[in-house]
C-alpha positions, 0 to 999 in steps of 0.5 A: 395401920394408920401409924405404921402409914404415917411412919412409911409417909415421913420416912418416904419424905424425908427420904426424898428431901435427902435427895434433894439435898445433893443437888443443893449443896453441889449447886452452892458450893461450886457457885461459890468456889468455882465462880466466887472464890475463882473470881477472887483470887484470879486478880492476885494469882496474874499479879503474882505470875507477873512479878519480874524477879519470877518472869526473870527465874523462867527465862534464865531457866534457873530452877534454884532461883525459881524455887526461891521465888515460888516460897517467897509467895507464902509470904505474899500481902494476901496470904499474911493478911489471910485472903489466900490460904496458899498451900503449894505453887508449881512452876511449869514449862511451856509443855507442862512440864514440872520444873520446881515446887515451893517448899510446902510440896503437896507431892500431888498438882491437878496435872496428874490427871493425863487429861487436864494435863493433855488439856492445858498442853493441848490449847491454843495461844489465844486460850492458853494466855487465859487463867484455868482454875480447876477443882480437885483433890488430893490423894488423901482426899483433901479439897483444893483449887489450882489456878493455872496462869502464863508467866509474864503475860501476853508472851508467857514463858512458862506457867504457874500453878497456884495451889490454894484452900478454898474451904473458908469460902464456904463459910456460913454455908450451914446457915445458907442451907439450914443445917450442919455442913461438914467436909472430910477427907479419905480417913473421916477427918473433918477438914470443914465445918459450917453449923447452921448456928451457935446455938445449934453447935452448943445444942448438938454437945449438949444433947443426950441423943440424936436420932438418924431420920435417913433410916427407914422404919421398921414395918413389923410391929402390931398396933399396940406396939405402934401406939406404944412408940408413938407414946415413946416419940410424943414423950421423946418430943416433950422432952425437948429431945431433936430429931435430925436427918444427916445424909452424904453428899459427894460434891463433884470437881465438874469434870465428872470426878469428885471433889469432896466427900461432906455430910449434912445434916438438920434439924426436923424436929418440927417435922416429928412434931407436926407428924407426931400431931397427925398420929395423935389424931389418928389414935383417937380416930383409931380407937373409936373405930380399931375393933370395927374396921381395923381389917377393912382399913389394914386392906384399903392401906395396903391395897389403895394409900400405899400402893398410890403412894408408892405409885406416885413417889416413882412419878415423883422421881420420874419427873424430877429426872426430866420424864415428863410422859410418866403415868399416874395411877387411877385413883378416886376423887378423895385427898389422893385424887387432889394429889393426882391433880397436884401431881399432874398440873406439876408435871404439866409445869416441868414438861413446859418449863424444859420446853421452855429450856430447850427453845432457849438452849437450841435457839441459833440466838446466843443467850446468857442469864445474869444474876442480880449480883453481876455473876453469869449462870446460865449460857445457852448452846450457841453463846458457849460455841460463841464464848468458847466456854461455860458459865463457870469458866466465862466471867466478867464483861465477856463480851469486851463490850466496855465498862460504859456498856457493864454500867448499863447493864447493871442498872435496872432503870435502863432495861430492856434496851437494845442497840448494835455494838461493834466490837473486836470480832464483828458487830453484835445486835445486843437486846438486854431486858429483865428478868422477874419472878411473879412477885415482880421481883429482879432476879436478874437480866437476860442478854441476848446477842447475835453476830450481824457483822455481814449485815453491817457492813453490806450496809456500809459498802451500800452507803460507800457506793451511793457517794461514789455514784453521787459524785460519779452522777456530778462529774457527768453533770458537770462534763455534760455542761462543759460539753454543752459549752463547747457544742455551742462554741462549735455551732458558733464557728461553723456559722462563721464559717458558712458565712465567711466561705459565702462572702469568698464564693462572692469575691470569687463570682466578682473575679470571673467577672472582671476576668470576662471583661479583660477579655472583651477589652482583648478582642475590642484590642485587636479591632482598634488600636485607638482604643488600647489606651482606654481599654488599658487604663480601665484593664489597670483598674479592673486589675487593680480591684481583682488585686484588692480583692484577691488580697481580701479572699487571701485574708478570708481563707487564712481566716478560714484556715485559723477557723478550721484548725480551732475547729480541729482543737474543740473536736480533740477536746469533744473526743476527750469529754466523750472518752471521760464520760466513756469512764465514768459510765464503765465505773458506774455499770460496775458500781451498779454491778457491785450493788447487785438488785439494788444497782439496776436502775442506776446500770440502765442510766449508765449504759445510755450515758455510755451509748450518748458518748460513743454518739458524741464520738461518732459524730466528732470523728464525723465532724473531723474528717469534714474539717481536715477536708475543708482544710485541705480545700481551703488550702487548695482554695488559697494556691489558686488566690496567690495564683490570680494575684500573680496574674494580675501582677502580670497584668500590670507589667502588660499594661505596662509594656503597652504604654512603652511600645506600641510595637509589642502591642500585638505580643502583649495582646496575645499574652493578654489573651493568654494570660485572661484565659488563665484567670478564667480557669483560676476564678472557675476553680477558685469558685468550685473550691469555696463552694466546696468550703461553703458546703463543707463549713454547713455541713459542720453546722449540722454536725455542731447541731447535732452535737449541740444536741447530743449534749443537751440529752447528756445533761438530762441524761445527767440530771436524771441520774443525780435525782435517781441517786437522791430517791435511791438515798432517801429510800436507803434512809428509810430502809 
């Protein structure tokens, strides 16, 4: 019972390591043909599909020539030299539509699939200038490899299917797995072949027999013929003769068809030793103890080891297949109890390592595993969403990150590193770091990416936006200073002009004066004809001032007059500082606006910039109505001054009349009296109007102070902004 165990043990575990054996070889073979082989002939495939006689054949559309150029390619450096082993080129249109084969003629291509025809007819500009490689095969079952490209390049004029034997990539496959790797075609011819050595081939045409380990044991068979054929198998093994397990393998084309059908192959006579070792103890055991427990041992097998073994190769299978919540029989605390514990610590570890593999491959973070040699393995959702592809048909710097950046990559000194990378489809945040199995040994490098383009470039716009608002804060600076200047300049007219009204107010008081006194010489006049020539010498010299002085008050209103439309010029240029501000602040509440959270301070200062300079503008459209008043006062002012000059002009003429005739004194003397009466009316007018101008001209005054002040509080309000704007930039830095 213990050998028939033993028999059903091995067979059961060579059965499972078959198994295991598919996955292996699909793994291998496609990493080399669909990456390797892919990677290797693609460079020489684009030099050929851009060769300018071919390019030519295409856009003449001549199909003869075409044909021609097609089996010029069988003569190419790379198939002569044996790098290529080329077996067919079709030329296509645009469409996929066949337009001529070289002269080899396999009859079949990849585009009799309808699919992979509906899938390369189908693609976008940008997808189809790209090569497509495809692993198919024939109608007799022979394994090839088409490489699809665009004729001419950027602007592709048709495309071109490149035909080749990839089989010799997979030379020394046979090593690589331990055993003999054969490949064959629909009749069972060999296509390929890889031994696993020299010294096995020569020992495989030499051997007497060979043994197919894949097939199970026969049950039947009582103990004395188990012992015999345990004698058979220790002599077959001393002997020397080799026991080998072949098993068939299908290897896919990755699109869910086969590819090739292969046979593998290896040597296990290790395995028949070590076992043929165990059922050796187990006679010696069995002897001693056959006649007393043989129908106890032949029921705990069949009831307890057996059955646990059944039980726990179903689980085995189950949890290769992913089902981590498989149950596992109750069993004691013997070496099929160890098992159990073995078994569920190996469960454990596939139920962490897919959670593991789930994390990574649904995390919104794009991933991808590079192996130490440089080839991609692995692309997680997200990267292949991104990429637009899988592992076996992205390679290269996939990224477009550039050969600077693939150096770095490459050499493990620099890893991990992370830093932000712009390329053509936005900005990447790109983290590299290295990947190590427990013996701290380099598989490979991890690179992980995401898309922060938006954040990027919020980041710019917030940079671009605290220049604009710097320069915005200065030119409100500097106009609030020239503001400054100018209400200073004003207040410094107004005061002149205050002060110039005041000494015409003087002039005008001094005028009535001398006018009172021409008439108490009137009357004094009519009561003495012996004073006329007194009163007239002193009513020419009275005049003779008035004349002076009604002159010096011309002047001083012309002086006036000049003031008041220099004052006119500074408020046009204060309404203009204060339009400009106006600006800048509508610019800096929007700046502010766009800058959104960020901004909000800054529209607080700009709105009070907008409010001081609706004030300024107030107030200087105050300040010109009063300077147009005092204008027009100052005009009124300067008609009654050319009057009294006049007048006195008159006066000199009387004074005149009375020293020819004393005749005509009394008419004189009436126009005398006449005549002063005017000057008095004049002089009271006069003074009203300059007290006017005198009124007017402080209340400028007050205004210009007022405006003085609105400009300091500009200027501050400007100085603030400037430091708000530095703090705003510092703390931008620091962010």
């Amino acid at each position: 019972m213990l050998l028939w165990t033993g028999d059903t043990y091995r067979n059961f575990a060579i059965e499972t390591l078959n198994n295991s054996v598919s996955g292996t070889v699909n793994f291998f073979v496609g990493s080399r043909i669909a990456t390797d082989y892919a990677d290797k002939i693609t460079p020489i495939a684009n030099e050929w599909s851009r060769l300018g006689s071919l390019v030519k054949s295409y856009q003449e559309n001549d199909q003869t020539r075409m044909k021609a150029e097609l089996d010029i390619l069988s003569n190419a450096r790379e198939v002569v030299q044996g790098d290529v082993n080329l077996l067919d080129a079709v030329a296509y249109d645009q469409e996929f539509n066949q337009l001529a084969t070289s002269e080899a003629n396999l009859g079949a291509s990849v585009t009799d699939d309808p699919e992979v025809k509906a899938y390369l007819a189908n693609r976008e500009k940008a997808e189809a200038r790209k090569p497509a490689s495809f692993m198919w095969a024939t109608p007799d079952g022979r394994p090839v490899f088409s490489l699809i490209l665009p004729v001419g390049g950027f602007r592709a004029v048709g495309f071109l299917e490149v035909i080749t034997d990839p089989l010799p990539q997979l030379e020394g496959i046979g090593k690589v797995l331990g055993g003999n790797f054969q490949i064959l075609d629909n009749s069972g011819t060999v296509l390929f072949e890889s031994l696993e050595s020299l010294e096995m081939a020569q020992a495989g045409a030499q051997a007497p027999s060979t043994e197919d380990a894949s097939a199970p044991a026969d049950d039947a068979g009582d103990v004395a013929s188990e012992a015999a054929n345990e004698a058979s198998d220790m002599a077959a093994a001393e002997s020397g003769e080799t026991h080998r397990a072949a098993v068939s393998v299908t290897i896919d084309d990755g699109r869910g068809g086969v590819w090739a059908e292969a046979r593998f192959d290896r040597d296990i006579s290790d395995f028949y030793e070590q076992t043929n070792s165990l059922r050796l103890l187990s006679i010696e055991i069995l002897v001693g103890v056959l006649l007393a427990g043989w129908i106890v041992g032949w029921i705990l097998l069949r009831t307890t080891v057996l059955r646990n073994l059944r039980a726990f190769a179903r689980a085995m299978t189950s949890i290769s297949n992913g089902d981590t919540n498989v149950n596992l029989p109750d069993v004691g605390n013997d070496e099929i109890g160890e098992m159990k514990k073995a078994l569920i610590a190996l469960r454990e570890s596939v139920r962490q390592a897919m959670i593991l593999q789930n994390m990574v491959e649904n995390t919104p973070t794009m991933t991808a595993m590079i192996l130490a040699d440089g080839k991609l393995s692995y692309l997680n959702a997200s990267a292949q969403d991104y990429l637009g592809g899988t592992p076996q048909t992205v390679s290269g710097d996939f990224l477009n990150l550039g050969s600077d950046f693939q150096a770095k990559l490459a050499n493990p000194n620099n890893l991990p590193f992370s830093e932000i990378i712009q390329t053509e489809r936005g900005y990447l945040d790109i983290l590299a770091a290295p990947v190590r199995d427990k013996d701290n040994v380099l598989l490979g490098t991890m690179l992980a990416w995401n898309d922060v383009t938006e954040r990027e470039e919020s980041k710019i716009a917030v940079t671009e936006m605290m220049a604009e608002v710097a320069r915005v804060a200065q030119s409100v600076t500097e106009q609030s200073e020239g503001l400054l200047s100018l209400a200073n300049e004003l207040t410094s007219q107004s005061e002149n002009t205050v002060q110039q009204s005041g000494s015409a107010l003087d002039v005008s008081r001094e005028a009535a004066s001398n006018t009172r006194n021409v008439a108490t010489a009137v009357e004094e006049l009519s009561s003495s004809i012996a004073e006329i020539n007194r009163q007239a010498t002193e009513a020419s010299d009275v005049t003779g001032r008035a004349r002076e002085e009604a002159e010096e008050s011309q002047r001083n209103i012309g002086s006036l007059e000049k003031a008041s439309s220099e004052i006119g010029s500074i408020i046009d240029l204060i309404n203009d500082i204060a339009h400009r501000t106006k600006l800048l602040s509508l610019n800096a509440t929007i700046e502010a606006e766009r800058a959104g959270e960020l901004g909000k301070g800054f529209a607080v200062v700009a709105n009070e910039v907008k409010s001081l300079a609706d004030q300024t503008a107030s107030a200087t459209g105050q300040i010109g109505d009063l300077t147009a008043a005092i204008q027009q006062e100052v005009q009124k002012a300067a008609h009654s001054i050319n009057t009294v000059g006049e007048v006195i002009h008159q006066v000199n003429d009387i004074q005149s009349t009375i020293t020819q005739s004393v005749d005509e004194q009394r008419r004189a003397t009436g126009e005398i009296s006449e005549n002063v009466q005017r000057i008095a009316a004049g002089a009271g007018s006069m003074d009203e109007m300059i007290t006017f101008v005198n009124d007017g001209a402080q209340g400028t005054g007050r205004n210009a102070h007022d405006l003085n002040t609105a400009s300091h509080n500009l200027s501050e309000v400007a100085r603030n902004l400037s430091e708000k704007m530095r703090e705003f930039s510092e703390r931008m830095k620091l962010t």
